[in-house]
C-alpha positions in Angstrom: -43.5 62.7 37.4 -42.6 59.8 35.1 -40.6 60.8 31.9 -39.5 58.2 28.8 -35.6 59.9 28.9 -33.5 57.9 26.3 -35.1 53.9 26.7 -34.9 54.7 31.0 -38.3 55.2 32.3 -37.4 58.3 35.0 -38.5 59.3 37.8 -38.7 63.5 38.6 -39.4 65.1 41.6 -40.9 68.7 41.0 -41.5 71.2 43.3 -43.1 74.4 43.0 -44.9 76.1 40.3 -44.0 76.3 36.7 -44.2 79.9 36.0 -41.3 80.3 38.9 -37.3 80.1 38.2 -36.6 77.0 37.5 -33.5 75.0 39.6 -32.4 71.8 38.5 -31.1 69.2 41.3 -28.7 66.5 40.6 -28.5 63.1 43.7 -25.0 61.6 44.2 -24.3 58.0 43.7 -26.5 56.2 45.9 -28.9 58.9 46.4 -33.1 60.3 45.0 -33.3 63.3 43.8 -36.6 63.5 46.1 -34.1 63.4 49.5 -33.5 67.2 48.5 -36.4 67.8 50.0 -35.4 68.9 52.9 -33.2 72.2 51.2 -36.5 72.6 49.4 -38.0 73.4 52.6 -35.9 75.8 53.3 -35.6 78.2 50.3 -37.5 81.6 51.1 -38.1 82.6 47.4 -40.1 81.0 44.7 -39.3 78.2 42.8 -39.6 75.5 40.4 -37.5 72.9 41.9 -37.1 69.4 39.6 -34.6 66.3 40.4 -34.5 63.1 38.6 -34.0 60.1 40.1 -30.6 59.0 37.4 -30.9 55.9 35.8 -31.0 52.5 38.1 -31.0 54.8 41.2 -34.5 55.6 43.2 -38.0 54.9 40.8 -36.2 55.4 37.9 -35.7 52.0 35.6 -32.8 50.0 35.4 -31.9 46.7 34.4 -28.4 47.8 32.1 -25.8 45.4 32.3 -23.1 48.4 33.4 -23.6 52.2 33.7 -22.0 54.6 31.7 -20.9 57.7 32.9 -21.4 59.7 29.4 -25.2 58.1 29.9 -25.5 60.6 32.1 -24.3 63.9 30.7 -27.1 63.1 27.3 -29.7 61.9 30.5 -29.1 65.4 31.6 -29.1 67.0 28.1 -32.7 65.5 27.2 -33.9 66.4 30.5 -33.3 69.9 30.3 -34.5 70.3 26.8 -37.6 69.0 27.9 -37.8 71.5 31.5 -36.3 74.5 29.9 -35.4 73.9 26.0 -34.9 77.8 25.2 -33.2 79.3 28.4 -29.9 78.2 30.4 -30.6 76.7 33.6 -29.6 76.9 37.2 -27.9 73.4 38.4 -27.3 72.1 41.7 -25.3 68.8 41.8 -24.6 66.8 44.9 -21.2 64.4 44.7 -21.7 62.7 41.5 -24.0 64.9 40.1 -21.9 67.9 40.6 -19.2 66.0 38.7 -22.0 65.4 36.2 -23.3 69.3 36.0 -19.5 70.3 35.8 -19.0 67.9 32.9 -22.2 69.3 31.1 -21.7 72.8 31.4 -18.2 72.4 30.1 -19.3 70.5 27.1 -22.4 72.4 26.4 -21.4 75.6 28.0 -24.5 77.3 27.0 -27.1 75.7 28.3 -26.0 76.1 31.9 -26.5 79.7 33.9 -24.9 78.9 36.9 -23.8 75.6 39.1 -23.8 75.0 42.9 -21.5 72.3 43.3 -21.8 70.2 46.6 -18.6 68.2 47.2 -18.3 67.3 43.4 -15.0 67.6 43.1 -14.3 64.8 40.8 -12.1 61.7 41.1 -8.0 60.8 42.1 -6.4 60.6 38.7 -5.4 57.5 37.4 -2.3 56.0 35.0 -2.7 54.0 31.7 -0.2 51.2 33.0 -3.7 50.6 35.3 -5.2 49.8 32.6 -4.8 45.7 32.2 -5.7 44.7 35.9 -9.0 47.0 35.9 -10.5 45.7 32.5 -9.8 42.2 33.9 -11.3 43.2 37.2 -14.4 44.6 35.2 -14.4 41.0 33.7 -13.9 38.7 36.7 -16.3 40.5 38.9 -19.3 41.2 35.7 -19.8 37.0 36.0 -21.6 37.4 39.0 -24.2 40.4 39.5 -23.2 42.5 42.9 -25.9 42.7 45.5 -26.5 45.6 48.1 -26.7 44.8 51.6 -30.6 43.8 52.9 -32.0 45.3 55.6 -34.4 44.1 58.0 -36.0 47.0 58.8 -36.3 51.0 57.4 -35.2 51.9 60.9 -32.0 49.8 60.9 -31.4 51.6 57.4 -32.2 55.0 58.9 -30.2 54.1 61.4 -27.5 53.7 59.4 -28.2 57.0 57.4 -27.5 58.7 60.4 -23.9 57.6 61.5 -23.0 58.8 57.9 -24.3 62.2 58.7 -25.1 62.4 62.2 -26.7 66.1 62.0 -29.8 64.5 60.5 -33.0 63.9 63.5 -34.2 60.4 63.6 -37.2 61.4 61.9 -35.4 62.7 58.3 -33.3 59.8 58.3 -36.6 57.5 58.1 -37.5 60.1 55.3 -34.4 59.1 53.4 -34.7 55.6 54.8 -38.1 55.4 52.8 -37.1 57.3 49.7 -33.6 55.3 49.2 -35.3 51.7 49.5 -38.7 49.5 49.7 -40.0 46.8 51.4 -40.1 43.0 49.8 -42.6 40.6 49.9 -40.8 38.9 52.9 -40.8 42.1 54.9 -37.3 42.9 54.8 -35.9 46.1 53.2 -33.7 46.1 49.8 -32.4 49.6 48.1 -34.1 51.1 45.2 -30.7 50.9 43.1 -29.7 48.3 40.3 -26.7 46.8 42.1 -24.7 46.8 38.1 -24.5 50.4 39.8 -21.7 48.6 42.1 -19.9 47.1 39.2 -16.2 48.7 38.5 -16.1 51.2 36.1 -13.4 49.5 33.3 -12.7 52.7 31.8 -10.3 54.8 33.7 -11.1 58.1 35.3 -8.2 60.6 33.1 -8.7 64.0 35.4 -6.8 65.5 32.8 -10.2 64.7 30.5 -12.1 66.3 33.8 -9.9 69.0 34.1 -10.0 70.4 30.1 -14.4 70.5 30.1 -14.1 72.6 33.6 -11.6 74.9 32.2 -14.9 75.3 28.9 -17.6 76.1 31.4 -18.4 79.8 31.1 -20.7 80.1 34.0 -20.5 81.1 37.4 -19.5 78.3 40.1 -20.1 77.7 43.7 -18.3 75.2 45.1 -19.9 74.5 48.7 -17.9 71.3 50.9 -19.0 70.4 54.6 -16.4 71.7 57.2 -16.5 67.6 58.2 -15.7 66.2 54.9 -12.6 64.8 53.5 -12.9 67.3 50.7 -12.9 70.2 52.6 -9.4 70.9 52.0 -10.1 69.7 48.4 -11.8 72.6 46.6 -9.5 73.9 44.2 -10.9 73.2 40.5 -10.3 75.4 37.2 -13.5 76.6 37.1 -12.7 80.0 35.5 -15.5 81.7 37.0 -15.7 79.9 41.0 -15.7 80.7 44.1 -15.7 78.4 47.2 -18.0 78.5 50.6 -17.9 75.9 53.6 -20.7 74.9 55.5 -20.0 74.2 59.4 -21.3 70.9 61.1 -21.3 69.1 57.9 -19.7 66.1 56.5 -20.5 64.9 52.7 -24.4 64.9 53.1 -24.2 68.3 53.9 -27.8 68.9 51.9 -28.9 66.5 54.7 -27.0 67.9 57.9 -27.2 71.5 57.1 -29.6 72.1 54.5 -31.1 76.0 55.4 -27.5 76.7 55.4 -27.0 75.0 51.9 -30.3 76.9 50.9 -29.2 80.3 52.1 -26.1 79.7 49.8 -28.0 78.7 47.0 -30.7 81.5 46.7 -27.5 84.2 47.4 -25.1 83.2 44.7 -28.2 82.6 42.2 -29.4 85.8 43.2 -25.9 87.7 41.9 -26.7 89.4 38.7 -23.8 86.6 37.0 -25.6 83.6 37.7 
């Protein structure tokens, strides 16, 4: 599904039928909302499953000279109007987009029913005396336009998919490989991602900020971190309605590496009357 989402030509994956509960799927950085396929696979009920592709990531256009992250949270806002304009909605973010649902349902607290959050647990603060180096940083390195690594094949790429989460078989990792990049005209393999993506952010990440719109959000959270990951010990948020699961055999891809395990927790807290 192709939508015309605030001048960026998106990309949607949907899955399931329209008259079933809808769940809403948000990639991290780097991801396709189409690589949850594989938790898709795995739910037992009936759903309507949708997940963009965010802007300059996957089939989704690009082209913007830097990325914004408040882009994002109004992306999200239009998207949902358009999926489920009358009733709150069930979101599922991975990495950046659980950062991004957390920041939504905090600022629009009623649109949002319940969040599954997958190892979004924001960013380290940071100080205003920062400030100076990383806007001249954002300067110096915007005169030249980053690149992502080429590859010169999709196995080498799924090859790499898979020392980054190493529960994945050979054959979903040439799944991802396939959904995360495409092949030039001289046969070698380039991402599907605007490398601006790349660029340093010049505005500083103030958790305090974070902090105040997940303290707002009135729904019910699960926070879910891979047993592996360097956030596992990291799940303490203000959420005022959260609680926390862990997923063994996991790192940060844990919808890749465990997903009927990241399904089964999915379909059981979205089952609980308070989601």
């Amino acid at each position: 599904m192709q939508l015309a989402i605030r001048g960026v030509d998106y990309a949607v994956s949907e899955w399931g039928s329209k008259q079933d509960p809808l769940l809403v799927y948000l990639h991290g950085w780097g991801d396709t909302g189409s690589t949850f396929q594989f938790v898709v696979d795995k739910l037992r009920r009936n759903w309507f499953v949708i997940a963009p592709d965010w802007r300059g990531f996957g089939k989704s256009s690009g082209g913007a000279a830097a990325y914004w992250f408040p882009d994002y949270l109004a992306d999200l806002d239009y998207l949902l109007n358009l999926y489920s304009p009358q009733e709150p909605v069930r979101l599922i973010g991975h990495s950046m987009g659980g950062n991004i649902a957390g920041l939504y349902a905090g600022v629009i607290p009623e649109r949002v029913a319940g969040i599954v959050n997958l190892e979004g647990f924001g960013l380290p603060d940071t100080s205003a005396a920062e400030a100076p180096a990383r806007y001249r940083s954002w300067i110096e390195r915007g005169r030249e336009r980053p690149e992502f690594s080429v590859r010169e094949s999709f196995d080498a790429l799924a090859k790499k998919i898979r020392r980054n989460a190493p529960g994945m078989s050979p054959a979903q990792a040439e799944f991802v490989a396939r959904e995360w990049a495409e092949e030039q005209a001289d046969g070698r393999i380039r991402l599907r991602a605007d490398p601006a993506h790349k660029l340093l952010n010049p505005v500083l990440y103030r958790r305090a900020e974070a902090e105040a719109c997940w303290g707002n959000v009135t729904a019910a959270v699960l926070l879910i971190a891979g047993r592996r990951s360097r956030f596992a010990a990291a799940t303490t948020m203000p959420f005022p309605r959260q609680t926390t699961a862990h997923i063994d055999q996991a790192g940060h891809m844990l919808h890749f590496e465990q997903p009927a395990a990241v399904a089964r927790l999915i379909e059981e807290f979205f089952a609980k009357p308070s989601t």
